[in-house]
C-alpha positions as CSV (number, residue, x, y, z in Angstrom):
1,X,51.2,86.3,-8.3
2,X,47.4,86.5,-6.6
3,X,45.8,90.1,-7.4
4,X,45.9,92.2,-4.0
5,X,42.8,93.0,-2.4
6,X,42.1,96.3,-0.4
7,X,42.4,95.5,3.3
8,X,45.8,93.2,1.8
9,X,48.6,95.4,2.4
10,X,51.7,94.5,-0.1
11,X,54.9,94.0,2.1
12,X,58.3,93.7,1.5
13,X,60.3,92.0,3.8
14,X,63.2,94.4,3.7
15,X,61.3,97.7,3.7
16,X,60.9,98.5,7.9
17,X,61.7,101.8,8.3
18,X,60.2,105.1,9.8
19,X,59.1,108.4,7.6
20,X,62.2,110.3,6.4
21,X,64.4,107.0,6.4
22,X,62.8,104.6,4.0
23,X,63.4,105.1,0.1
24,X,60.4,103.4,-2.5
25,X,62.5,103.1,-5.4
26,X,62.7,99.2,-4.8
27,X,60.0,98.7,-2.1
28,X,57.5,96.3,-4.9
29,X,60.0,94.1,-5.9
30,X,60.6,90.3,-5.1
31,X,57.7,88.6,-3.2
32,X,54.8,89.8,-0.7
33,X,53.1,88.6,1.7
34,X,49.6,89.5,2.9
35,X,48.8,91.5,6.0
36,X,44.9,91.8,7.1
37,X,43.4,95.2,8.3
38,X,41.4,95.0,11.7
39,X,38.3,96.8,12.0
40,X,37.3,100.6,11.5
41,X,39.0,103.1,9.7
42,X,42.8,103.9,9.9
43,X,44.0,107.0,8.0
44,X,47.7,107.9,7.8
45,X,48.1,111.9,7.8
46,X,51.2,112.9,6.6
47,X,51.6,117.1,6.0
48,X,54.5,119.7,6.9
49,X,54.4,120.5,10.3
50,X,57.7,122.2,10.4
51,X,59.5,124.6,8.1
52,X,55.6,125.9,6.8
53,X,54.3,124.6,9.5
54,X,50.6,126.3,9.8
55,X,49.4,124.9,6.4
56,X,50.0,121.4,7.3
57,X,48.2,122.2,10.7
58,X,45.3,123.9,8.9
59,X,45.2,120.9,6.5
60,X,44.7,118.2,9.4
61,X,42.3,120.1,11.5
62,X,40.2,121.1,8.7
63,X,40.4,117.4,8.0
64,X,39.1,117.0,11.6
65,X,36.8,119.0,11.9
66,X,35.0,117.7,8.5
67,X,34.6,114.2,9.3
68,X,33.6,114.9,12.8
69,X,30.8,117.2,11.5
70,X,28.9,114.6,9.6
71,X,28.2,113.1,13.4
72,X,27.7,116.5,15.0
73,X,30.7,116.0,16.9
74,X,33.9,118.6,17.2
75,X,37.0,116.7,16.9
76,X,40.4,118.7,17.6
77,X,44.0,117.6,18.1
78,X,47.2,118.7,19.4
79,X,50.1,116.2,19.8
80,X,51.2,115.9,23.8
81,X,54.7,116.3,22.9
82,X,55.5,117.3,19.4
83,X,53.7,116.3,15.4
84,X,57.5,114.5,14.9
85,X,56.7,111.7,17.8
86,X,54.1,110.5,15.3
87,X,51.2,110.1,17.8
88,X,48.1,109.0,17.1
89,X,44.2,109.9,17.8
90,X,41.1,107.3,18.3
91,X,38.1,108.5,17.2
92,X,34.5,106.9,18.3
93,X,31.8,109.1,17.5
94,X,27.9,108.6,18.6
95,X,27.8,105.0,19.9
96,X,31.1,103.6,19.6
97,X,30.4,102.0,16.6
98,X,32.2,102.7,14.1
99,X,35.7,104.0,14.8
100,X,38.8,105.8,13.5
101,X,42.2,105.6,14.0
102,X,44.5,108.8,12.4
103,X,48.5,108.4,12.6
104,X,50.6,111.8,11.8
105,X,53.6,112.3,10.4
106,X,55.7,115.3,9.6
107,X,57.3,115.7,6.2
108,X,59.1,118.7,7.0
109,X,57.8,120.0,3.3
110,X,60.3,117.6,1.8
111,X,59.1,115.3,-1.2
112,X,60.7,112.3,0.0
113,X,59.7,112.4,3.4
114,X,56.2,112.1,2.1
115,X,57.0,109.5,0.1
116,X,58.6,107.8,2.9
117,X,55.4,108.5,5.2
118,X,53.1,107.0,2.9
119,X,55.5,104.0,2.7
120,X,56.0,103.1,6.0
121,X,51.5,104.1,6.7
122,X,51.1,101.7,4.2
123,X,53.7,98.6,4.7
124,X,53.7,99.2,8.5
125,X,50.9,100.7,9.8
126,X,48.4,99.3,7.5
127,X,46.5,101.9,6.7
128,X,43.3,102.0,5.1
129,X,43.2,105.7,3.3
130,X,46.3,108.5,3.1
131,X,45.7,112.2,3.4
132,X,48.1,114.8,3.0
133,X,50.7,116.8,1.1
134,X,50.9,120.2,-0.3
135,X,53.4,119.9,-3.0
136,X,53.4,119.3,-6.4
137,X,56.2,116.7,-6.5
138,X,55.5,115.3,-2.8
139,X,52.0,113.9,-4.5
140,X,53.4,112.7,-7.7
141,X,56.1,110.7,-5.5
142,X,53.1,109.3,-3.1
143,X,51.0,108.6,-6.1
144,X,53.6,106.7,-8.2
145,X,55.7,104.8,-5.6
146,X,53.2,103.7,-3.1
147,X,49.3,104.6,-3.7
148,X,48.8,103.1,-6.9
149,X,51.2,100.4,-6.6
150,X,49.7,99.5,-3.2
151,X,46.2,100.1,-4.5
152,X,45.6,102.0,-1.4
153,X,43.1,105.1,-1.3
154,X,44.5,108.6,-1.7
155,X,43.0,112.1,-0.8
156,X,45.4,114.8,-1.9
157,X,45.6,118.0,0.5
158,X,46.6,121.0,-0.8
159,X,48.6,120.3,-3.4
160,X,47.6,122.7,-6.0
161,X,49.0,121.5,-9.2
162,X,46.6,120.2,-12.1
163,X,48.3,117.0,-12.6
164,X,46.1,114.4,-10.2
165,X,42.7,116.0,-12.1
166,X,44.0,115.8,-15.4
167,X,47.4,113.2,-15.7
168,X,46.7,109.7,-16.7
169,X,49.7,109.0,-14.3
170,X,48.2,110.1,-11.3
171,X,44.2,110.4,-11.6
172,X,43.1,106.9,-10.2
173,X,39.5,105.5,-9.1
174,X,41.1,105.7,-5.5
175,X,42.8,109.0,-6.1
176,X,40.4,111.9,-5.3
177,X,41.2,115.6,-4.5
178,X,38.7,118.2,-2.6
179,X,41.3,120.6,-2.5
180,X,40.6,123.7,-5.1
181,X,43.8,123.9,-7.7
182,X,45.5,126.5,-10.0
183,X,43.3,125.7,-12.6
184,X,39.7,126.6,-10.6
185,X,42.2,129.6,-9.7
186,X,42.7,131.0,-13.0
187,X,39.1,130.2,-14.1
188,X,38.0,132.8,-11.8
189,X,40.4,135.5,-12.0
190,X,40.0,135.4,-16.1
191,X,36.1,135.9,-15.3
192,X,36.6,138.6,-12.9
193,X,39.4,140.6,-14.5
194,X,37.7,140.4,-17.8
195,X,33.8,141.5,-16.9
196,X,34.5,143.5,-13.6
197,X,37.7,145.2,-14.2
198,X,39.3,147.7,-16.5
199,X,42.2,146.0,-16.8
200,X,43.0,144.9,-20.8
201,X,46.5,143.5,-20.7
202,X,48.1,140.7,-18.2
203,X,51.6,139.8,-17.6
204,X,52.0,136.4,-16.2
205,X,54.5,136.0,-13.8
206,X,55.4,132.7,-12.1
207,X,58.1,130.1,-11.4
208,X,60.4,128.5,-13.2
209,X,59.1,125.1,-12.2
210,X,56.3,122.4,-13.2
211,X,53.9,124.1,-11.3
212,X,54.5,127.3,-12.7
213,X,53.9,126.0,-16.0
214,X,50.9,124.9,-15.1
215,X,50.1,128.1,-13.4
216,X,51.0,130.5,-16.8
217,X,49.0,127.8,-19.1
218,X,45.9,128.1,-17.5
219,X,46.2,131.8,-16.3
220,X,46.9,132.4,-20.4
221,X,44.1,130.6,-21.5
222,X,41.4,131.9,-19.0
223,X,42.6,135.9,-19.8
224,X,42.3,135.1,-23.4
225,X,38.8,133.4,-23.5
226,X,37.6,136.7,-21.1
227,X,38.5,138.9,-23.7
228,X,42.0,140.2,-21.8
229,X,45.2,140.4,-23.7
230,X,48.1,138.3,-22.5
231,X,50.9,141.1,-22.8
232,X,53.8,138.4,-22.1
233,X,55.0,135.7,-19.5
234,X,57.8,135.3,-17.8
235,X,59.1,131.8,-15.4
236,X,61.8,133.3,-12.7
237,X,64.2,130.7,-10.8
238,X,63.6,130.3,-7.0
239,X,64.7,133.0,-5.1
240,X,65.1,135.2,-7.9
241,X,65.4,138.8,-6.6
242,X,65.5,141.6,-9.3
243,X,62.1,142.3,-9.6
244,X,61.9,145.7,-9.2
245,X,64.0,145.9,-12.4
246,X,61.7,143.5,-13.9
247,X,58.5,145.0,-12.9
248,X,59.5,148.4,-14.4
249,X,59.7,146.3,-17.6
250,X,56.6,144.8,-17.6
251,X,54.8,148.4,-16.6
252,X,55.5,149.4,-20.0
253,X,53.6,146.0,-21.4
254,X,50.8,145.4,-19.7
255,X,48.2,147.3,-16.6
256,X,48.8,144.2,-14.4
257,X,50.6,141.4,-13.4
258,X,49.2,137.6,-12.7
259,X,51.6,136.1,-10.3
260,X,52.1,133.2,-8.1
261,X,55.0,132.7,-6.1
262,X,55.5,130.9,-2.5
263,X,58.4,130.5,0.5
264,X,61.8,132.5,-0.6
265,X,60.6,133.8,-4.3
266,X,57.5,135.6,-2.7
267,X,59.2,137.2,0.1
268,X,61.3,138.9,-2.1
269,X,58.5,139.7,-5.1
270,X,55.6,141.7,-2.5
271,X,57.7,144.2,-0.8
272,X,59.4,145.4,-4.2
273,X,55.8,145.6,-5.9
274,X,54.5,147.2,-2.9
275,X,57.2,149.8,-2.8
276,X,57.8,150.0,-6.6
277,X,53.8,151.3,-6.5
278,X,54.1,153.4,-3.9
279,X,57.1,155.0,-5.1
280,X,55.9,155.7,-8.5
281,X,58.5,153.5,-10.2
282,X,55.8,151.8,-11.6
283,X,51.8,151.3,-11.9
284,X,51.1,147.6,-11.9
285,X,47.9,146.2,-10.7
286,X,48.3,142.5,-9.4
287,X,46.6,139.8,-9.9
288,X,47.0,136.1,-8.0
289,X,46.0,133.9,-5.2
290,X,44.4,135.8,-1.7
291,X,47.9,135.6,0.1
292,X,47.9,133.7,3.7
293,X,49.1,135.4,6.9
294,X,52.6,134.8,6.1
295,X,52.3,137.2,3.1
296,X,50.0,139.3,4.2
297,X,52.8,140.1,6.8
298,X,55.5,140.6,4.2
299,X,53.0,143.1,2.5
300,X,52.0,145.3,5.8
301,X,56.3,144.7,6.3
302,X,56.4,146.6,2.9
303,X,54.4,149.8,4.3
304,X,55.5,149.7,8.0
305,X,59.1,149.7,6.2
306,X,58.6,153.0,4.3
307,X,56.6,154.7,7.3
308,X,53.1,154.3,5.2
309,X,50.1,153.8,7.3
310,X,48.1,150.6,6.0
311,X,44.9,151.7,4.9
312,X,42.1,151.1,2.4
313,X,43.2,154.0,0.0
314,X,47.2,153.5,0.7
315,X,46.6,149.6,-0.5
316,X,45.0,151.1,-3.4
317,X,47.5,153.1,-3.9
318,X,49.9,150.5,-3.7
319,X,47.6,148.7,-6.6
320,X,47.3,145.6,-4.4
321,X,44.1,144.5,-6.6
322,X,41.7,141.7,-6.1
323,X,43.0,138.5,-5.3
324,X,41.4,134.8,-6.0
325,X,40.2,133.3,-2.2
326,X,40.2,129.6,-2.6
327,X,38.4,129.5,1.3
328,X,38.6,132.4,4.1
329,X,37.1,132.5,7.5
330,X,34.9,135.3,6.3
331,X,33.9,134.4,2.4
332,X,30.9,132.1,3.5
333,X,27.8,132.9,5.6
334,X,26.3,129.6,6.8
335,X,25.7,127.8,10.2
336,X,28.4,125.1,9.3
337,X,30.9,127.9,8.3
338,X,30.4,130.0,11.7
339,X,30.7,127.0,13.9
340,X,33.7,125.9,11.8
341,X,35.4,129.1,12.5
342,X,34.0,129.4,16.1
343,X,35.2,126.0,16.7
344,X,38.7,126.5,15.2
345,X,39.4,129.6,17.2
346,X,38.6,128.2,20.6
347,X,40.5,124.9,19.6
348,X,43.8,126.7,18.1
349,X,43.5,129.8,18.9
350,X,43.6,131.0,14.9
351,X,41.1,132.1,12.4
352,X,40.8,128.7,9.0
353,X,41.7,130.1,6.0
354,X,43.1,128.8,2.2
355,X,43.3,124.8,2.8
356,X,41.3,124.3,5.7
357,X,37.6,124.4,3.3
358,X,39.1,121.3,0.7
359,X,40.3,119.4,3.9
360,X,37.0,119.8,5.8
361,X,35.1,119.1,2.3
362,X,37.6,115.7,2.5
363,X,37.2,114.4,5.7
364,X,33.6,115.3,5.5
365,X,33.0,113.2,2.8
366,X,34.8,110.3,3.9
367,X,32.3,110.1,6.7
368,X,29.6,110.5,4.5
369,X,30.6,107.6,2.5
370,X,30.9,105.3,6.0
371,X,27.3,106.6,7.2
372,X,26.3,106.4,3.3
373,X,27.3,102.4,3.1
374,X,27.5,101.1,6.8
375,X,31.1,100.1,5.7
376,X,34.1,101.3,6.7
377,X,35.8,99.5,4.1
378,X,37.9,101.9,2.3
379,X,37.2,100.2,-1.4
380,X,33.5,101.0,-0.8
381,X,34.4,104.2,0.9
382,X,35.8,105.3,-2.4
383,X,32.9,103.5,-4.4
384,X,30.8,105.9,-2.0
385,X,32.8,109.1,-2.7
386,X,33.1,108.8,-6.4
387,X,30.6,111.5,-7.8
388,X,29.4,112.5,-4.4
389,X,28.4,115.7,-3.2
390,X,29.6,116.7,-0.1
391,X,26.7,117.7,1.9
392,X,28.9,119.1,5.2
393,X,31.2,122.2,3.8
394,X,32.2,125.6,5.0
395,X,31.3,126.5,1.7
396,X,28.0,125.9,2.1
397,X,25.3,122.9,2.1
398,X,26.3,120.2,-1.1
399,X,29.0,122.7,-2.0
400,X,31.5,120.4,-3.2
401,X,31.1,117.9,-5.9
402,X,33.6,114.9,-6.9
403,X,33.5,115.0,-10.8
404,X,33.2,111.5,-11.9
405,X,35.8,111.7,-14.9
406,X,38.6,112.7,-12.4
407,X,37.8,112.7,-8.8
408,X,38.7,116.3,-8.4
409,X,35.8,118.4,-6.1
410,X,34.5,121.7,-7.6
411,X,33.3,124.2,-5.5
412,X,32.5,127.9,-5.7
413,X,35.4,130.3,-5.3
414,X,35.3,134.3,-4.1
415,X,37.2,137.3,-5.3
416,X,38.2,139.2,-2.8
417,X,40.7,142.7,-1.6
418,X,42.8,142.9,1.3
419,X,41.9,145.1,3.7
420,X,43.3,146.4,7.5
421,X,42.8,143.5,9.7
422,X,39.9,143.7,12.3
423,X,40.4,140.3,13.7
424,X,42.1,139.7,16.9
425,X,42.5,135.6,16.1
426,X,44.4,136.7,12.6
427,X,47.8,137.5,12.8
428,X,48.4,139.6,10.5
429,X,48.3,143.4,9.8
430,X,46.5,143.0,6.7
431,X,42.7,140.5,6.0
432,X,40.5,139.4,3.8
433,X,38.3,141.6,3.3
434,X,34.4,140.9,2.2
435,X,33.4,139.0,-1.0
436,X,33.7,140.9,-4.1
437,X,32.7,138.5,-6.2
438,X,31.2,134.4,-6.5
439,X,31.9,132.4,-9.0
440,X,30.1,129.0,-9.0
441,X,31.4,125.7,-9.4
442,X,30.5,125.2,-12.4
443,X,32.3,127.6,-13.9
444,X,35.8,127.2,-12.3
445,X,35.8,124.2,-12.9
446,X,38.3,123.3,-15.9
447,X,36.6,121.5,-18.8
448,X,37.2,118.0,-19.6
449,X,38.4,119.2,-23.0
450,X,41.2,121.7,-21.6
451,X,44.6,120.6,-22.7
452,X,45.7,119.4,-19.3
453,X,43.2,117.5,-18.7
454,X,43.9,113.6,-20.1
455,X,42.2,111.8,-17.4
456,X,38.6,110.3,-17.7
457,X,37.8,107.7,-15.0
458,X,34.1,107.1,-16.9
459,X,35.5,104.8,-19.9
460,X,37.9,102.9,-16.9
């Protein structure tokens, strides 16, 4: 059979089918048949707008926002009747053009309705480029059953696992993250905790799961090379719940506690440290991501609960220490930044945090690569983007950079504390509070020689 060319669209013709419905498992076999992509750009957005829905929103309008910068344009969308009626936006910026077409879908953080979005982008919609996802095995599923087999270009959201920057599975010349990942994570909070803090021993504390893992792996290996002892590690199933038990244990190992927990596992972990330090039933610093709203709720729950007032010195007291901020509102001081945020406020009514930097930095650079070529093409779009630096970023001017043997951005990264919030467009009672700490790009970014990282797209 012919090799498929981009703008060919493989098609099976048994696989119709909407997202949520369709299963890949047999969608390449028997024959195809080619289907030819009009003209512009058509990307196929596919993130959870339900069940965690504000990430998936803060992944697409970051998005949004990003390529619409690179024309001096503010792009924003709300679906008319709801993100599960799959509507789409036309985009036509400056003259007319050039033009884009985005299609959503809503995964409903489920694995295979990503899968199953991606399929039916692809197969039905002909799409040129995907864009979305935010977990682990939702981007391994869309990677596997239908971007490489489809030859189709990728950009991962917020998926924060190591595996499409270093697994020779899923790293691809049309596979390319801007998102940061656990890796860039731990980089920094090794080189924080082991030249700005007292702290000399760790416990790493995660889930039982892939990701975890990955998470406790590179945690383990950034403490170490800082110079900080790695007192023991620990993978809990989800929605384990005896921490305080636990915690009490690890208080006699180590002075803190790495952790990264989400959804069910996280609700239960904050309030039980909060209280546990508060209470005196332990003295654990922690260590970990900068939480979102969601968790900075559960925290300020935590204190609210036990009739503490939330203050600078009772979060102290409660040994809430310095957290890793992959992108907040307030970590950046630069004109693309303040009209970013300005912009996302009028338009949603909420301040961008965590995702929405890595999904401006990708939609941003998609543009570039259009205005870059005069093609909107995605093969020479992703010619375009590999080892580009992304000039538009919240982060700053050229603050992200694809790395040509994996396609994965770096980009500086902050350290920063949670403080009472002072923001009437964050709802939380707890925010980030002012950078602590940068730490460049270069040196979160994980080293092609680090044990996780197989992929090198320069000898391809």
């Amino acid at each position: 059979m012919e090799e498929i060319s981009r703008r060919k669209i493989i098609r099976n013709t048994g696989a119709a089918g909407a997202a949520g419905t369709v299963g890949a498992s047999s969608l390449f076999s028997g024959c195809v048949q080619d289907a030819v992509g009009g003209d512009g750009l058509k990307i196929g957005v596919f993130n959870p707008y339900s069940g965690i829905p504000r990430w998936g929103q803060m992944m697409t309008w970051g998005f949004l926002s990003g390529l619409a910068r690179v024309y001096g344009e503010n792009l924003t969308f709300q679906p008319e009747t709801s993100w599960a009626a799959g509507e789409t936006l036309i985009f036509e910026p400056g003259d007319g053009e050039k033009t884009y077409e985005f299609l959503f879908r809503d995964t409903v953080f489920d694995p295979q309705n990503a899968e199953a979005a991606a399929e039916a982008f692809v197969l039905e919609e002909n799409v040129d480029i995907l864009f979305g996802s935010l977990s682990v095995s939702a981007t391994r599923r869309v990677i596997e059953q239908v971007a490489k087999p489809t030859d189709t270009v990728y950009i991962v959201g917020g998926s924060s696992g190591i595996g499409p920057a270093g697994d020779t599975d899923l790293c691809g010349k049309k596979v390319f993250r801007a998102n940061e990942h656990i890796g860039m994570e731990a980089r920094a909070a090794g080189k924080y905790i082991g030249e700005e803090t007292d702290t000399e021993s760790v416990y790493i504390l995660g889930p039982d799961s892939q990701f975890g893992k990955s998470f406790a792996g590179h945690y383990r290996r950034s403490l170490e090379e800082n110079g900080v002892e790695v007192a023991g590690e620990r993978l809990v199933p989800g929605r384990f719940s005896e921490f305080r038990g636990l915690l009490q244990e690890i208080g006699d190992q180590a002075d803190a506690v790495a952790i990264n927990f989400s959804g069910n596992t996280l609700n239960r972990f904050l309030p039980e440290f909060v209280r546990g330090n508060l209470s005196g039933a332990f003295d654990l610093r922690s260590y970990g991501p900068l939480p979102g709203q969601f968790s900075m709720n559960l925290i300020s729950g935590a204190f609210t609960s036990g009739a503490e007032e939330i203050t600078r010195d009772s979060l102290r007291e409660a040994n809430m220490g310095e957290f890793i901020s992959r992108y907040s509102w307030n970590q950046y001081d630069n004109p693309i930044n303040d009209d970013f945020a300005s912009n996302f406020v009028e338009a949603y009514g909420t301040l961008p945090s965590f995702f929405a930097s890595g999904a401006f930095a990708a939609g941003s650079a998609v543009a570039q690569a259009v205005e870059e070529t005069g093609s909107q093409d995605p093969d020479d779009v992703a010619d375009a983007m590999y080892g580009m630096t992304v000039e538009e970023t919240p982060k700053g001017k050229n603050a992200y950079t694809f790395q040509e043997h994996n396609n994965q951005a770096k980009s500086p990264m902050t350290v920063a504390s949670m403080v009472p919030n002072e923001k009437e467009n964050w709802g939380a009672g707890l925010m980030p509070g002012e950078p602590i700490m940068r730490v460049s790009a270069d040196e979160v970014a994980v080293p092609v020689e680090d044990p996780d990282i197989d992929c090198d797209l320069t000898t391809q």
